[in-house]
C-alpha positions in Angstrom: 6.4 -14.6 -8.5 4.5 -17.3 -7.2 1.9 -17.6 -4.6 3.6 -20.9 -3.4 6.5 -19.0 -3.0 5.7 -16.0 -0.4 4.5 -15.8 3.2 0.5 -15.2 3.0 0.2 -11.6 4.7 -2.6 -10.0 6.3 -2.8 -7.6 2.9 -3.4 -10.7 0.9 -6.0 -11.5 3.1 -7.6 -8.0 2.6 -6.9 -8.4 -0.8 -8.6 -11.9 -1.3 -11.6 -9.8 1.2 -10.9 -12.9 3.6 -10.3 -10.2 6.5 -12.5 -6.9 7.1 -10.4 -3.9 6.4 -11.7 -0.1 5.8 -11.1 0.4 2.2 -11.4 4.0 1.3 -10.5 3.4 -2.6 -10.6 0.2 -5.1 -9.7 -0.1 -8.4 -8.1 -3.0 -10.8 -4.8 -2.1 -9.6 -5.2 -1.0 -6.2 -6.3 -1.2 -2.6 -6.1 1.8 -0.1 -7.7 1.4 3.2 -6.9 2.9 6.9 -4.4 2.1 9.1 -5.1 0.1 11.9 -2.5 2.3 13.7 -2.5 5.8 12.7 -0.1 8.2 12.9 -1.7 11.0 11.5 -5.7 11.8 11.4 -6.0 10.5 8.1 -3.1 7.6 7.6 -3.8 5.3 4.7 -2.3 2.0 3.2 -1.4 1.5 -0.3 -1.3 -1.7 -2.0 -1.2 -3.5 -5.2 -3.9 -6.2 -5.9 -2.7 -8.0 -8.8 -0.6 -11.0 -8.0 2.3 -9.8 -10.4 2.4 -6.7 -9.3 3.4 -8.2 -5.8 6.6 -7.9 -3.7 8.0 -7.9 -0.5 9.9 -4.8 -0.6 11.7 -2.1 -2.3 14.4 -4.8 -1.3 13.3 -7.0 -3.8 12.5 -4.8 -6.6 12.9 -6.6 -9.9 12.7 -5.4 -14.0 9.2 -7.1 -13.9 8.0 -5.6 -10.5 10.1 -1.9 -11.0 6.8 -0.3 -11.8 4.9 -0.8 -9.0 6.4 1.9 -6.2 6.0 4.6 -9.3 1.8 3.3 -10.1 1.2 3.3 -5.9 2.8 7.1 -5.7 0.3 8.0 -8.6 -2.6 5.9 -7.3 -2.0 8.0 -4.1 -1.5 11.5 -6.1 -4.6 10.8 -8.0 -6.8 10.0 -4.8 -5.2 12.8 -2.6 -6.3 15.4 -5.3 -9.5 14.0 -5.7 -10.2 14.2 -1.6 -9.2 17.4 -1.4 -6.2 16.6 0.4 -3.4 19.3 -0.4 -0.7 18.4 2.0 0.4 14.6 2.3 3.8 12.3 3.6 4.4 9.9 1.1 6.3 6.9 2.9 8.1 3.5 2.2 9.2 1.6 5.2 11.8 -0.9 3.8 12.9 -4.3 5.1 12.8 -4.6 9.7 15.1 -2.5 9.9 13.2 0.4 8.4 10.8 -0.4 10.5 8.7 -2.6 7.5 6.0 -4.4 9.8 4.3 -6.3 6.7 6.5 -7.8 4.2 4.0 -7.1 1.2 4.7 -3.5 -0.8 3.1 -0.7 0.6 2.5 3.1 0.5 1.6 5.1 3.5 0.1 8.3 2.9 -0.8 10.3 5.8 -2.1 13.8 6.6 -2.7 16.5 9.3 -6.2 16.6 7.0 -9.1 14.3 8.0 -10.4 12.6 5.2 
């Protein structure tokens, strides 16, 4: 993957901090802030930060980039447990007509619990 290669996205923007955005969680490896859209009381978006690690979709899942959906369902285990969240929707949108909005690999994670 190269960056000369792929559409610039809002979530590189957040990524690169270029665009406000309200990150609950940071780490090397990932990003989760809110949804500028909820659909649940506490709806949250999962991304990967390193370049590497990015891809358009589950569409375009490679051997290099396979790893990625698995680390952002962990990364989202992980943080659930720690806030206390016990019930969670775990969800992929994949290409338009899955209704994927943002062509950069996400996770949403959404909850009848406030966070």
């Amino acid at each position: 993957m190269k960056s000369t290669m792929i559409e610039d996205t809002i979530f590189h923007k957040i990524v690169r901090k270029e665009i406000p955005s309200d990150i609950v969680y940071e780490d090397d490896e990932v990003l989760i802030f809110k949804d500028i859209n909820p659909k649940a009381p506490t709806h949250l978006l999962l991304i990967a930060k390193k370049e590497e690690d990015f891809v358009s979709s589950i569409i375009d899942l490679t051997e290099e980039t396979a790893h990625v959906p698995l680390m952002l369902i962990r990364k989202a285990q992980k943080f659930a447990k720690e806030k206390g969240i016990d019930g969670y929707k775990l969800t992929f949108h994949v290409g338009e007509g899955g209704g994927q909005l943002v062509f950069y690999l996400h996770l949403h994670l959404m909850s009848q619990q406030e966070l």
